[in-house]
PyMOL Python script that loads the backbone (N, CA, C, O; Angstrom):
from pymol import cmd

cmd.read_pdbstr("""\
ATOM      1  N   UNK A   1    -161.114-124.928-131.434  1.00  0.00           N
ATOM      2  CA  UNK A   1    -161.677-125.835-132.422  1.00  0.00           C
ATOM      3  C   UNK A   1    -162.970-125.269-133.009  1.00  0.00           C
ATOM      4  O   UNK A   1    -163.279-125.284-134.201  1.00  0.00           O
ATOM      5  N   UNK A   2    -163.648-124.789-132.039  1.00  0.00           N
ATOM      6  CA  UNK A   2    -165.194-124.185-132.622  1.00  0.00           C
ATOM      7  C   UNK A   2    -165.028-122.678-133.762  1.00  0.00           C
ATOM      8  O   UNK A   2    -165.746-122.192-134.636  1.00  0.00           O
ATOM      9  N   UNK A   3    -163.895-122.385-133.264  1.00  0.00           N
ATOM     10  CA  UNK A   3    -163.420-120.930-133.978  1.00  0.00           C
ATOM     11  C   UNK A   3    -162.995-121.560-135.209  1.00  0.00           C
ATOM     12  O   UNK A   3    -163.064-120.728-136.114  1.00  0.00           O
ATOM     13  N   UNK A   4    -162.509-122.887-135.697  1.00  0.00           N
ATOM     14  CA  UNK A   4    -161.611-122.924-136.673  1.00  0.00           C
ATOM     15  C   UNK A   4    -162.877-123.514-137.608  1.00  0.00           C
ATOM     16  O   UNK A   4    -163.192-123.050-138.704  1.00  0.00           O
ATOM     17  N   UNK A   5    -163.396-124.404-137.072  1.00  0.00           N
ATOM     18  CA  UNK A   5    -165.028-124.942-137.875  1.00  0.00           C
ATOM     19  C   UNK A   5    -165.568-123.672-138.245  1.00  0.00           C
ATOM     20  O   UNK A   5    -166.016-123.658-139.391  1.00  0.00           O
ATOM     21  N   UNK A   6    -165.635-122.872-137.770  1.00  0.00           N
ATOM     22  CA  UNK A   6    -166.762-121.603-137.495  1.00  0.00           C
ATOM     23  C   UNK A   6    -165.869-120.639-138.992  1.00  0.00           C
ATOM     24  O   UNK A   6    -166.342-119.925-139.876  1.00  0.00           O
ATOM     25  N   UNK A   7    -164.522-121.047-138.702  1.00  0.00           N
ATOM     26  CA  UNK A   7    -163.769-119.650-139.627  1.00  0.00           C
ATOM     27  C   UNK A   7    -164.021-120.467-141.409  1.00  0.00           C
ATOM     28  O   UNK A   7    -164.530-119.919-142.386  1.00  0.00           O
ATOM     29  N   UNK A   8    -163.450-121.922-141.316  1.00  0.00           N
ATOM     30  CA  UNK A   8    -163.466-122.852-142.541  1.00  0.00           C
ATOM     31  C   UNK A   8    -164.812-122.549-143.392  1.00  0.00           C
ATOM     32  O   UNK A   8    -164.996-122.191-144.556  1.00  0.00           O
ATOM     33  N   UNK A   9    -165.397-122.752-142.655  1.00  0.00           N
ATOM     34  CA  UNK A   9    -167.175-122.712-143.038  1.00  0.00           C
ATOM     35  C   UNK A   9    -167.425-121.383-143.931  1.00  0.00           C
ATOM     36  O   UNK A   9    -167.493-121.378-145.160  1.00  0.00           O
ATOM     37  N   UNK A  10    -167.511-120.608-143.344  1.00  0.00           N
ATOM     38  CA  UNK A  10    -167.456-118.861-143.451  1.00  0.00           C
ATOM     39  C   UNK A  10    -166.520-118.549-144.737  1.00  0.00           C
ATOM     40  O   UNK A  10    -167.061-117.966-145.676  1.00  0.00           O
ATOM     41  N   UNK A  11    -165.232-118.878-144.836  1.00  0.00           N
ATOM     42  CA  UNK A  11    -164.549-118.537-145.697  1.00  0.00           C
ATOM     43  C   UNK A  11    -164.630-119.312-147.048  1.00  0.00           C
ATOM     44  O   UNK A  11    -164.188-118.898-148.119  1.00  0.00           O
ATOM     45  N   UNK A  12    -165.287-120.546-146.824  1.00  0.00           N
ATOM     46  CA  UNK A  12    -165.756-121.199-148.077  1.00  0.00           C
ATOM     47  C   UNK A  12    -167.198-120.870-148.604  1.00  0.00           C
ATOM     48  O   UNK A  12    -167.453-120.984-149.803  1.00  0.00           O
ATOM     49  N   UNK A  13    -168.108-120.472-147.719  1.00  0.00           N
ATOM     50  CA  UNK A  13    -169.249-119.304-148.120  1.00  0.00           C
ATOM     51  C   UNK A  13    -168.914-118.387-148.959  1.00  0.00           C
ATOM     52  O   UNK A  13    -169.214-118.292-150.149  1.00  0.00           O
ATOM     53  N   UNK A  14    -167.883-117.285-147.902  1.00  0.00           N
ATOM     54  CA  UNK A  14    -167.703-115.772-148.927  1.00  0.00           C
ATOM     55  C   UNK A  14    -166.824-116.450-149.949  1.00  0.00           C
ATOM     56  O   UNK A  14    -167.927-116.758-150.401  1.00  0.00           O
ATOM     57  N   UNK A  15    -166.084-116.902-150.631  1.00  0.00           N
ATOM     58  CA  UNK A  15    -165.309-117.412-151.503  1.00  0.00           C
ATOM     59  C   UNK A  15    -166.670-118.440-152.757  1.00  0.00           C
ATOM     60  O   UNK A  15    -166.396-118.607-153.945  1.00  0.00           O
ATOM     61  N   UNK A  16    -167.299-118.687-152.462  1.00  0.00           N
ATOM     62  CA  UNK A  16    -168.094-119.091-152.981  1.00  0.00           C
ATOM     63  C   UNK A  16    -169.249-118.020-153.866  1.00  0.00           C
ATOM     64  O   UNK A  16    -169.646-118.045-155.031  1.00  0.00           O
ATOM     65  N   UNK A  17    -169.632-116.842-152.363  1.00  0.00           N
ATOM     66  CA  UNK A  17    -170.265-115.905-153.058  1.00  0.00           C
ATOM     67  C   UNK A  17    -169.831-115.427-154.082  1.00  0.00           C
ATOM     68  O   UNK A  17    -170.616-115.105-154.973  1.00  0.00           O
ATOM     69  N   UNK A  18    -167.872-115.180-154.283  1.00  0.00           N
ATOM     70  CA  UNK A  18    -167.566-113.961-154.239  1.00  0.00           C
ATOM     71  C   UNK A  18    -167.356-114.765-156.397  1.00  0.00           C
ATOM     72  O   UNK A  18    -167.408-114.143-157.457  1.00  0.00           O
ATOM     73  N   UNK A  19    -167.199-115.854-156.204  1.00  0.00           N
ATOM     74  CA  UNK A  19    -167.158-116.818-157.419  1.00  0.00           C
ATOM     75  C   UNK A  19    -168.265-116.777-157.920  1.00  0.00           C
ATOM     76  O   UNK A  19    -168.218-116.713-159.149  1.00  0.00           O
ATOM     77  N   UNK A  20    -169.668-116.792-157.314  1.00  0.00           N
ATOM     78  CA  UNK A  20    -170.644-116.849-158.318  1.00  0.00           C
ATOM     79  C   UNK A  20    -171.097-115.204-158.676  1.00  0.00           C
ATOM     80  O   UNK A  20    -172.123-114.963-159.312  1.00  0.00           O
ATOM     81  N   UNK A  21    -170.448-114.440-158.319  1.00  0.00           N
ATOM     82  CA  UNK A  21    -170.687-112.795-158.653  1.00  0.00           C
ATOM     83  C   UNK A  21    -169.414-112.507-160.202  1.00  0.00           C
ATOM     84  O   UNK A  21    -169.425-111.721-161.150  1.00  0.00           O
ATOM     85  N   UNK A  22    -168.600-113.449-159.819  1.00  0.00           N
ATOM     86  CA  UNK A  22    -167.759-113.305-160.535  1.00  0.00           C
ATOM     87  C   UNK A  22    -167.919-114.010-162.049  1.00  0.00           C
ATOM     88  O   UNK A  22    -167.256-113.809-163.066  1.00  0.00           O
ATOM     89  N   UNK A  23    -169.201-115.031-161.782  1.00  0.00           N
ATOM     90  CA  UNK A  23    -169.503-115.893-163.205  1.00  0.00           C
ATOM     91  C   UNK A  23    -170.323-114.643-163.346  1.00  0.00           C
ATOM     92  O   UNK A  23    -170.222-113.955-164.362  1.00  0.00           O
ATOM     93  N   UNK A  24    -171.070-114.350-162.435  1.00  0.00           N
ATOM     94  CA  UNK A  24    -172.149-113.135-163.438  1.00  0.00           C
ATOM     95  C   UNK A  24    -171.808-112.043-163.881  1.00  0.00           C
ATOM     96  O   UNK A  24    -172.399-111.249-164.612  1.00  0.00           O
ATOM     97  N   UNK A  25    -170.843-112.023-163.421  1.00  0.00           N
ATOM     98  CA  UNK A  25    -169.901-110.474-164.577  1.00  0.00           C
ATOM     99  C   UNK A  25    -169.475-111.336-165.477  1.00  0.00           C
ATOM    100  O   UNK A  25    -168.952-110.762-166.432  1.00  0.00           O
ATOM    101  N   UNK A  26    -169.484-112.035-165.525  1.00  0.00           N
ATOM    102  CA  UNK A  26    -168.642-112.962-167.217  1.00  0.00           C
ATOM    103  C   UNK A  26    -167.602-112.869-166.967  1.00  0.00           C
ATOM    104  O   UNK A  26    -166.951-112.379-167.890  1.00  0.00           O
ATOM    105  N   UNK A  27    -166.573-113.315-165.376  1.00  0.00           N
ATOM    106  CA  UNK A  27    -165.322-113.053-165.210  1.00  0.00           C
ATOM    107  C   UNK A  27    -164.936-114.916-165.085  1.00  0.00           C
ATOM    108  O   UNK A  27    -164.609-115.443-164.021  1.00  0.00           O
ATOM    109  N   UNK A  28    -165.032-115.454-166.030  1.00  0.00           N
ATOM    110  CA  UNK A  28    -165.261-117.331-165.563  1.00  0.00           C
ATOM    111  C   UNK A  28    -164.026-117.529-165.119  1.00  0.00           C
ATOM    112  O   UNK A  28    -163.925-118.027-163.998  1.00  0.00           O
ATOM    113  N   UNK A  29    -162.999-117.251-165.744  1.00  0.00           N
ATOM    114  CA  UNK A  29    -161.257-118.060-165.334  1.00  0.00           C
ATOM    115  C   UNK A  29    -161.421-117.136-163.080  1.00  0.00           C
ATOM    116  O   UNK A  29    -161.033-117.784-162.108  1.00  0.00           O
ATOM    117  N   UNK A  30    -161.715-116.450-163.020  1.00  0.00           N
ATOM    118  CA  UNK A  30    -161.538-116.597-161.740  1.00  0.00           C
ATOM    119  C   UNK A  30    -162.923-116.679-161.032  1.00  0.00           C
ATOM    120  O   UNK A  30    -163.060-116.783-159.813  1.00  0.00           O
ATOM    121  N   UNK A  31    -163.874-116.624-161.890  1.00  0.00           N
ATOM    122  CA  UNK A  31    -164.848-118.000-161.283  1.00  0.00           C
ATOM    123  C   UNK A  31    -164.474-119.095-160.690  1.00  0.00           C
ATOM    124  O   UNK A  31    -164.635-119.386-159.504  1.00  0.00           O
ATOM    125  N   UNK A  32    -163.695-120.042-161.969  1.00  0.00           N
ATOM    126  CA  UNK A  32    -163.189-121.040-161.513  1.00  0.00           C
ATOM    127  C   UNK A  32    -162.101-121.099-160.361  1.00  0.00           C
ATOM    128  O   UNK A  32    -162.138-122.122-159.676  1.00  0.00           O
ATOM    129  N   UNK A  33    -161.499-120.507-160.163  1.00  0.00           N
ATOM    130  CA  UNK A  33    -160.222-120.387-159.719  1.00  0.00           C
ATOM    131  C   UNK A  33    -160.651-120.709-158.072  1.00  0.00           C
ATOM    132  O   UNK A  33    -160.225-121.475-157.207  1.00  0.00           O
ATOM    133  N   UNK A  34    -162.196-119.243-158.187  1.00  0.00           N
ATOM    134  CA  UNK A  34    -162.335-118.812-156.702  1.00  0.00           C
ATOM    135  C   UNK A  34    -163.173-120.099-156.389  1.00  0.00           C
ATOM    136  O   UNK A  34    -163.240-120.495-155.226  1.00  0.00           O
ATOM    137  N   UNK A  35    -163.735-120.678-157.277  1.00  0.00           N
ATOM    138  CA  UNK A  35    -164.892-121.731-157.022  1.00  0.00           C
ATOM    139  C   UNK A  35    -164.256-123.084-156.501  1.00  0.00           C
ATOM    140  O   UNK A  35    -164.840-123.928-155.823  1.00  0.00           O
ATOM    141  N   UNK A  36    -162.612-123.139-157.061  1.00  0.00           N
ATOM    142  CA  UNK A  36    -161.808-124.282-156.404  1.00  0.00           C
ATOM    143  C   UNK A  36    -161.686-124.226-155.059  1.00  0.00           C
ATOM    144  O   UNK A  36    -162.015-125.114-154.273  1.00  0.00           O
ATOM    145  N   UNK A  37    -161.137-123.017-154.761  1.00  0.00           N
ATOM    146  CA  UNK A  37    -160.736-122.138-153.526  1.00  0.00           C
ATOM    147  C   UNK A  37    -161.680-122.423-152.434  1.00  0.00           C
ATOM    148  O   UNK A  37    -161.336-122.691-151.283  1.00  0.00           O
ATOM    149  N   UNK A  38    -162.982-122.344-152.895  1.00  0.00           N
ATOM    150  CA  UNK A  38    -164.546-122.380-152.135  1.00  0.00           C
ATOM    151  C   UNK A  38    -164.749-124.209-151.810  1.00  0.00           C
ATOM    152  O   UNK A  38    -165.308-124.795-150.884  1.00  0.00           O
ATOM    153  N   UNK A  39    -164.270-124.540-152.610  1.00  0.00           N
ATOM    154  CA  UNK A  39    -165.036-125.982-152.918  1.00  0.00           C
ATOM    155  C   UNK A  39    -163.912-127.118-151.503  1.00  0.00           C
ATOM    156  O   UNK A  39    -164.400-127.762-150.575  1.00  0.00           O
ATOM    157  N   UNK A  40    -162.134-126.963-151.911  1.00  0.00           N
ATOM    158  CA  UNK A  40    -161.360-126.746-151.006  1.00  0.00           C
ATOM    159  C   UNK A  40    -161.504-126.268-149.333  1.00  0.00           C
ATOM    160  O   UNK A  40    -160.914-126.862-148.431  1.00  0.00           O
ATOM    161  N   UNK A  41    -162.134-125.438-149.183  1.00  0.00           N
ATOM    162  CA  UNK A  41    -161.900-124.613-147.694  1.00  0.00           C
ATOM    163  C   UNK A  41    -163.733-125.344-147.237  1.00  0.00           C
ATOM    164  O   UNK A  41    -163.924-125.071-146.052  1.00  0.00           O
ATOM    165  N   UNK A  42    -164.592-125.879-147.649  1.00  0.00           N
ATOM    166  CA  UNK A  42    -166.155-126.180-147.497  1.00  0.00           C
ATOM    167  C   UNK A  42    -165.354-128.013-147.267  1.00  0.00           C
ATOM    168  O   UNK A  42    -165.560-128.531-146.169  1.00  0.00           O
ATOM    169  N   UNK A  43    -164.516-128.830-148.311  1.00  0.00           N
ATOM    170  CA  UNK A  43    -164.397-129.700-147.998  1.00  0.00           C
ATOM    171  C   UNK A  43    -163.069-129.916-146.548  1.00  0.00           C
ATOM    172  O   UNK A  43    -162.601-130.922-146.016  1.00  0.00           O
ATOM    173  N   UNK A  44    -162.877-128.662-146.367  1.00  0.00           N
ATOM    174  CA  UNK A  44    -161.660-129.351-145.235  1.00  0.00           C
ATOM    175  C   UNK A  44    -162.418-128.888-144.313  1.00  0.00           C
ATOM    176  O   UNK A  44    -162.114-129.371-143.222  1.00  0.00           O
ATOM    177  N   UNK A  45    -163.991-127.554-144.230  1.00  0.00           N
ATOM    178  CA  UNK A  45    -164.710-127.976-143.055  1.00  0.00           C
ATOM    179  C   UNK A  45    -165.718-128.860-143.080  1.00  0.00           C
ATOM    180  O   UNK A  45    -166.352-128.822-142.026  1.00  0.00           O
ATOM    181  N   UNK A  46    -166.070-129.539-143.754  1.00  0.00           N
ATOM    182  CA  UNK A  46    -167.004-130.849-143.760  1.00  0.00           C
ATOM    183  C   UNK A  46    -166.184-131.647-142.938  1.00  0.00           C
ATOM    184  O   UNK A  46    -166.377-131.608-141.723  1.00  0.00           O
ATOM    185  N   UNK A  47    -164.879-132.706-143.627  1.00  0.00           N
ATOM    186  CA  UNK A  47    -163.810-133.537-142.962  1.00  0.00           C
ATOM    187  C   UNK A  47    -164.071-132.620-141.495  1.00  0.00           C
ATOM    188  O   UNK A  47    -165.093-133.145-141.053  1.00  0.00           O
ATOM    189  N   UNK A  48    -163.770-131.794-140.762  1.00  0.00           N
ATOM    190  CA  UNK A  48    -163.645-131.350-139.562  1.00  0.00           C
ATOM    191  C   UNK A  48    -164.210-131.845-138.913  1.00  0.00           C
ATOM    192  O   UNK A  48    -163.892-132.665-138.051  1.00  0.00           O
ATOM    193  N   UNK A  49    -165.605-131.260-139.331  1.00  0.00           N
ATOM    194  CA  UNK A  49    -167.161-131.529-138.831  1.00  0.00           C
ATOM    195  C   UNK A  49    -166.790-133.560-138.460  1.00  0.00           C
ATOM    196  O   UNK A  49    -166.479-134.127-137.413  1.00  0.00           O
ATOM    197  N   UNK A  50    -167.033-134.118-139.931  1.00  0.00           N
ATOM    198  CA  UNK A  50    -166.924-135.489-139.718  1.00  0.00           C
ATOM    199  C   UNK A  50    -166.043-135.867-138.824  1.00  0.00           C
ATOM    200  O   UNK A  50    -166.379-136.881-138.211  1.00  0.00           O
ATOM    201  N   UNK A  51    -164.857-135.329-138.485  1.00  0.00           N
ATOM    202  CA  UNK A  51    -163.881-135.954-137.635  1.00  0.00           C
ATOM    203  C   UNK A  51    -164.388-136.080-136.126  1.00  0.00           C
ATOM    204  O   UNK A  51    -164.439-137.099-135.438  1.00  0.00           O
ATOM    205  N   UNK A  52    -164.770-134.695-135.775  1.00  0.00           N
ATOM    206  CA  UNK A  52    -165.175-133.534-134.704  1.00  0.00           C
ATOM    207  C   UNK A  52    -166.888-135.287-134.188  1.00  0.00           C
ATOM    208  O   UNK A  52    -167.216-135.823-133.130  1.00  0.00           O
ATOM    209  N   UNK A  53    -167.332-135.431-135.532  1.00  0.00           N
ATOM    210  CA  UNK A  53    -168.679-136.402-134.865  1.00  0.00           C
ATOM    211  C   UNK A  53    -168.472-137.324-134.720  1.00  0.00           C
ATOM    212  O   UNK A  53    -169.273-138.073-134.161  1.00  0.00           O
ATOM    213  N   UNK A  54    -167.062-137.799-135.238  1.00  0.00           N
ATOM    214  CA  UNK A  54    -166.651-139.423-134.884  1.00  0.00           C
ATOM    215  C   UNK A  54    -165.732-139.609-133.688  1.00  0.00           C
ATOM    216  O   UNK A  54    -166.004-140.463-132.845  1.00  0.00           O
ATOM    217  N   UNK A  55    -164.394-138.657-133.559  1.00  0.00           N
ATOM    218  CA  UNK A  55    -163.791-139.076-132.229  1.00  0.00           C
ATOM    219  C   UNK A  55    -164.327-137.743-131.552  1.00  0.00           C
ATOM    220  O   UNK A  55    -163.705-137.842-130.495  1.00  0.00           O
ATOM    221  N   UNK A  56    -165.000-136.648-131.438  1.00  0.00           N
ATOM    222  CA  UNK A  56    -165.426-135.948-130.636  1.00  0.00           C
ATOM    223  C   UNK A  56    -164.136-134.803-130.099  1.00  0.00           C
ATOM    224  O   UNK A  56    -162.927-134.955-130.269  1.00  0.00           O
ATOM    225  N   UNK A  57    -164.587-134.056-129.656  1.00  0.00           N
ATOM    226  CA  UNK A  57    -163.460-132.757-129.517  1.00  0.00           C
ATOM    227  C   UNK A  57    -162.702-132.779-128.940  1.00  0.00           C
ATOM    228  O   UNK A  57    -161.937-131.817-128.889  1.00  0.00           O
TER     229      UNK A  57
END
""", "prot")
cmd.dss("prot")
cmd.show_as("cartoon", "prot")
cmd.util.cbc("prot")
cmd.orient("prot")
């Protein structure tokens, strides 16, 4: 469980970085794309997190 919080988190970071490098080349359509991707994988580890503090592990 700590590995999968730990991986969600991480991969909605670099996916995030990798989107805002990608608006600054003026590459926007997979800005967006990657920025869904980021926004997606950050909200299914938030829900985790929230689940993980309400019924516990």
């Amino acid at each position: 469980m700590n590995a999968m919080l730990v991986s969600n988190g991480l991969i909605g970071l670099c996916l995030a970085w990798i989107a805002w490098r990608e608006f600054r080349s003026h590459n926007r359509r997979d800005a967006g794309i990657l920025g869904s991707a980021a926004c997606i994988a950050l909200a299914v580890s938030a829900g985790t997190w929230l689940h993980v503090l309400e019924h516990g592990w």
